[in-house]
Residue, then its C-alpha position, 0 to 999 in steps of 0.5 A: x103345066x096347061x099345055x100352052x104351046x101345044x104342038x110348036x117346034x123349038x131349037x133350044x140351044x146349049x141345052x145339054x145342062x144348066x138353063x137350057x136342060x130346064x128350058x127345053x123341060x118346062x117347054x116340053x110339058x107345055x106341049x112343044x116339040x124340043x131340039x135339045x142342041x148341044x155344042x160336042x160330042x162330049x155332051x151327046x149323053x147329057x144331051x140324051x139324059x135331057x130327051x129321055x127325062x122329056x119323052x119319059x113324061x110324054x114329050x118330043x124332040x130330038x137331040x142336035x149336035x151344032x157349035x152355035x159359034x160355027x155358022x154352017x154347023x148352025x145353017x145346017x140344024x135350022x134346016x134340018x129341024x124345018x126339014x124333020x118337023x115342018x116348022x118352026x116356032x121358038x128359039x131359045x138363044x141360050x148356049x153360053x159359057x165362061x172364060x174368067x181372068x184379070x183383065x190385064x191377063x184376058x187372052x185374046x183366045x179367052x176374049x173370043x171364045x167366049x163373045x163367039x159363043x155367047x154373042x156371035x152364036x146368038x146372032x147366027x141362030x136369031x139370023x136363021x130363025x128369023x129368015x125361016x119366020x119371014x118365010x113361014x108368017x104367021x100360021x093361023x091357030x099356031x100363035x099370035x106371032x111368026x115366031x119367037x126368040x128368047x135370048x138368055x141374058x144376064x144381069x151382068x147385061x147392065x151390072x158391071x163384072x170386074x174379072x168377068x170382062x169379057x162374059x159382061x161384055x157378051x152379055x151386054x151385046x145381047x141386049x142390044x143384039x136383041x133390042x136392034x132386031x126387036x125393033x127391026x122385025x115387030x112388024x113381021x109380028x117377029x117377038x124378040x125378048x130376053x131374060x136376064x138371069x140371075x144367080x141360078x143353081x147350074x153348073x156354070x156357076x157351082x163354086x158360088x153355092x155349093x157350100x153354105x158359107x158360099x151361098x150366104x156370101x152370094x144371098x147378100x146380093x139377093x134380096x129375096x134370100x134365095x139361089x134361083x133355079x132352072x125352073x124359075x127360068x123355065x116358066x119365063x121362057x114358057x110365058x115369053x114364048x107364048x100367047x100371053x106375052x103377045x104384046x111384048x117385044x124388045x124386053x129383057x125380064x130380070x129373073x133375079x130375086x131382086x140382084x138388079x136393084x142393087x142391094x148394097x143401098x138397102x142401107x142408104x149405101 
């Protein structure tokens, strides 16, 4: 991969597996200095396994144990990764999680623990981020912008979800979290996008594919007859982070094979 974003530094959140892992990969060979963050000592080893398969094929960065839902653990990683490399350039907002249930049996817990990680941790990040953009500005021959963010969101930030209320929901926050500052910080030359995966092959989702008659059940969905994969996420993240996309802001790129055009009308419904 061209080395587009050579030399920039970025926070890569929920990156110890799944969408993260592969976008703290695809951001590495492009030349970017990458704090694989993970939520709890449980995950310090899938965190490392990501940083040894980055600095094994020449690249940087550092592992970072921060619950992106905890403010002070989120303030105290911000500053630590300006402290270590002087800067800032990207952050990736993508630490998320399920807690599935009927809605008439959603917990309270369950309803909190997933909008605290999936909605308030991307705003305590975008918060901190962008309080270190508006300090830095833009750093000439480093980017076009002060700094970007990418928010992972979903295609269930527009397609309903039954027994998934409360993970729809988040998701349905992030984009307009996403578009209210996009809007608020173009002018510093701030970029906020998102993507909005579709069905990729990760952990979180691994009932859905593992075996061949689920995976036909879920290509049913997909108009382009296939199951995503980190990587398709990865190159997005890549180009959104980079100079190409420096009139794009406000955004949210279905990576999806097609599931957001609503395949079950194929056949005039």
């Amino acid at each position: 991969m061209e080395q587009k974003l050579q030399g920039q530094v970025a926070i890569i959140t929920g990156a110890s597996s799944g969408i993260g892992a592969g976008c703290a990969k695809a951001l590495a060979a492009a030349g970017v200095t990458v704090v694989v963050n993970h939520p709890v000592e449980a995950t310090k080893a899938a965190a490392q396994a990501v940083l040894d398969e980055i600095t094994a094929g020449g690249g940087k960065g550092m592992i970072y144990q921060c619950d992106v839902s905890k403010e002070d653990e989120v303030q105290r990683m911000f500053a630590d990764t300006v402290k270590q490399y002087g800067v800032l350039d990207i952050l990736i907002n993508n630490a998320g999680l399920q807690r599935d249930s009927p809605f008439q049996e959603m917990t309270l817990e369950k309803w909190n623990f997933v909008i605290g990680v999936n909605l308030t941790g991307q705003f305590l990040c975008a918060r901190e981020a962008i309080r270190i953009f508006l300090k830095q500005g833009i750093i000439q021959g480093r980017s076009r912008a002060a700094g970007k963010i990418i928010c992972m969101s979903s295609v269930h930030e527009m397609i309903p979800w039954a027994g998934h209320a409360n993970y729809a929901a988040s998701k349905g926050g992030i984009m307009m979290l996403m578009k209210s500052i996009a809007q608020e910080f173009a002018p510093s030359k701030i970029r906020i996008n998102a993507i909005g995966p579709g069905a990729i092959k990760t952990p979180i989702n691994h009932s859905a594919w593992e075996t061949p008659a689920a995976e036909k059940i879920l290509l049913e969905l997909i108009p382009y007859n296939r199951v995503g994969v980190v990587e398709d996420i990865g190159s997005v993240a890549v180009w959104l982070a980079s100079d190409e996309s420096d009139y794009i802001t406000g955004q949210t790129i279905f990576v999806d094979g097609g599931m957001t055009l609503f395949p079950g009308f194929s056949t005039n419904g």
